[in-house]
N, C-alpha and C positions, 0 to 999 in steps of 0.2 A: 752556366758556362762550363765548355767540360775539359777542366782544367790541364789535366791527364790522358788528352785521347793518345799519345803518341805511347805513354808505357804499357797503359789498358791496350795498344793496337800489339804490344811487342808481348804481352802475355798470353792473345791469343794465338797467335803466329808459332807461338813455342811451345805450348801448353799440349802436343802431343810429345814432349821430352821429362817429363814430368807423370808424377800418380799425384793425388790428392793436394795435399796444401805443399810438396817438394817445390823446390826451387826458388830462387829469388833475383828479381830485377832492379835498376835502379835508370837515373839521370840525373846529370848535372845542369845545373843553371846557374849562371855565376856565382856568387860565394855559398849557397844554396846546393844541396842533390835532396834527393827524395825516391825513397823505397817502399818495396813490397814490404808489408807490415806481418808480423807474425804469425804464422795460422791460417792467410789470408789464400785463396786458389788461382792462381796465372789464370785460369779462362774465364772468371767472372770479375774481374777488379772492378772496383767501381774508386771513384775520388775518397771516400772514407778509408779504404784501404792503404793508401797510398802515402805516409809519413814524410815531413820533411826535418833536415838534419841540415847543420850548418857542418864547416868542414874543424872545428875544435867538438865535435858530436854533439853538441847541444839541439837536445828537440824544440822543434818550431812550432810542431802544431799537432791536431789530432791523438791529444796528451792522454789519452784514456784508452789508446794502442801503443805497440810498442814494435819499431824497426826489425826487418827479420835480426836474428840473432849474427848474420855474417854481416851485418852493415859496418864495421870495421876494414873486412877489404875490399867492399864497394868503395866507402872512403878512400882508400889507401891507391885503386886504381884508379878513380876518377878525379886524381889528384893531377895524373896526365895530362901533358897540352891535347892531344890528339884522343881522348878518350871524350866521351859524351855518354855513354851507355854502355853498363853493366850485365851481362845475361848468365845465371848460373844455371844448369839443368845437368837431369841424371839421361841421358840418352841410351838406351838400352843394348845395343851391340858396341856401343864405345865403355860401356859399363862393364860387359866380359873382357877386354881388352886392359880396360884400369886394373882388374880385379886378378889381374896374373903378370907374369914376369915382361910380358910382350909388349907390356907398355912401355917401355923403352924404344925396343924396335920402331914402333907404332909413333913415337915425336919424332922420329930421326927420318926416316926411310919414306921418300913422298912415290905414289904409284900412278899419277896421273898430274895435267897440267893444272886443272881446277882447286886441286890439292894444294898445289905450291902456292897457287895468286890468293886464296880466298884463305887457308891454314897457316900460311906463310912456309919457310924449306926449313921451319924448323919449331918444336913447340914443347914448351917450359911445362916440365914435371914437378909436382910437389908430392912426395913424400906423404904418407898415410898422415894425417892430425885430425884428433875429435874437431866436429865444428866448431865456428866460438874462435874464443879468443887464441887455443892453441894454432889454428888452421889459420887465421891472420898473421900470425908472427911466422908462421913457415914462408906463407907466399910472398909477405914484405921481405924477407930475407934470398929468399930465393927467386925472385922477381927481379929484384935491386941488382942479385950475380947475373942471372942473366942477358940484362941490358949492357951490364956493363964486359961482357964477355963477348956476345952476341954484339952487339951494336943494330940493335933493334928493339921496338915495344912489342912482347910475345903477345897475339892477340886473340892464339889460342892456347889456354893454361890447361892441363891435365893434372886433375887431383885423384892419388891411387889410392883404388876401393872406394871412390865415393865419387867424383863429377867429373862437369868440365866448366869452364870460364872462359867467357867469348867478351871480347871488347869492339866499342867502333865510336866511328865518329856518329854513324845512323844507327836504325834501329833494323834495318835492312841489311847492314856490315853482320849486327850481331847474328842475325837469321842465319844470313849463307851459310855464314861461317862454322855456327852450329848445325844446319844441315850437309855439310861438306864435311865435317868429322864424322857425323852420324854415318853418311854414303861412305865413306872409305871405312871407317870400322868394319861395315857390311863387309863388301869387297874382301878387306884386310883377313878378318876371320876364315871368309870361304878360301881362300888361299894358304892359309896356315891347315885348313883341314885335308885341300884337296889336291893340293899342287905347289910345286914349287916356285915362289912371286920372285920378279921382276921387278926393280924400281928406276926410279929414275936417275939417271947419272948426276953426278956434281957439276957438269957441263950442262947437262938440260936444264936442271935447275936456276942456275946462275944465268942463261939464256932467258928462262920464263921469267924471273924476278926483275931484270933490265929489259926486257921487250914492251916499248915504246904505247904499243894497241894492248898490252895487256896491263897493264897502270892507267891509262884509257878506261879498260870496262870495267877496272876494279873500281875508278871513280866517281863510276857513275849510281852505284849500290850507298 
């Protein structure tokens, strides 16, 4: 039985955002989520790989591996009604972007319509933290402000000098959305090098975000 095809499908899918054993994914299943295990590589997972954790973090199974080390804000975000899957990766032009002051610029300022519907018109920064436990307690703390300031689930997270965090209800939500950071970092960079950028107004945005066909195709991912 292969228990696992849907996060094994989401570690291939992503495994060009990643080197070596980087990154980590997860899913929920009622009181139940289950993670990429320690050490383990997004493009060969196999069901060994793949650890399950109840949500008080007690391990279920596959006792002689151990959950990656961030399975604390997997937990923490998949505690979510609307969340189902966790995806964390180093994507490499959104990684120069983390890695300087432009990351700010880079949550705030959307350059295209795909950007708004798929990154949402707006995305939750955390603050430099070693992985681990330090890096949980920033994003539960600074996740928690942002919902409640925002009034929205950020579904795409920016961790500076080190990743990103994509959330969905599919494993398909998490893809786009991680390669729609990737594409606009692109973009984003060659404009910080070559030209003066252009964004989109607080009216186009707010237009994209309530346009009827565009919650439509975002539904259908």
């Amino acid at each position: 039985m292969d228990k696992h095809k849907d996060l094994k499908l989401l570690g291939k899918k992503i495994e060009k955002f990643v080197v070596g054993a980087e990154g980590n994914i997860s899913k929920k299943e009622g009181d139940l989520f289950f993670i990429k295990s320690s050490g383990s590589f997004l493009n060969n997972l196999t069901d060994d790989d793949i650890v399950c954790y109840d949500f008080l973090g007690n391990q279920k199974d596959n006792l002689g591996k151990k959950g990656s080390m961030e399975l604390n804000f997997h937990r923490f975000l998949l505690k979510h009604e609307e969340i189902n899957y966790v995806c964390h990766t180093h994507p490499t032009n959104t990684l120069k972007i983390l890695c300087s002051d432009n990351i700010y610029d880079f949550s705030v300022y959307r350059l295209f319509p795909d950007q708004v519907i798929f990154n949402d018109k707006k995305s939750c920064v955390i603050p430099y933290a070693n992985p681990g436990e330090e890096l949980f307690n920033h994003i539960e703390d600074i996740v928690n402000k942002f919902i409640e300031s925002e009034k929205f689930f950020p579904k795409l997270i920016l961790l500076k000098n080190h990743g990103i965090i994509t959330c969905g209800k599919t494993i398909e939500e998490c893809v786009v959305a991680t390669e729609i950071c990737e594409k606009s970092a692109e973009i984003f960079l060659s404009g910080v090098d070559k030209m003066n950028m252009t964004y989109l107004s607080d009216l186009d945005i707010n237009k994209l975000i309530n346009d009827e066909n565009e919650k439509y195709r975002k539904s259908l991912i």
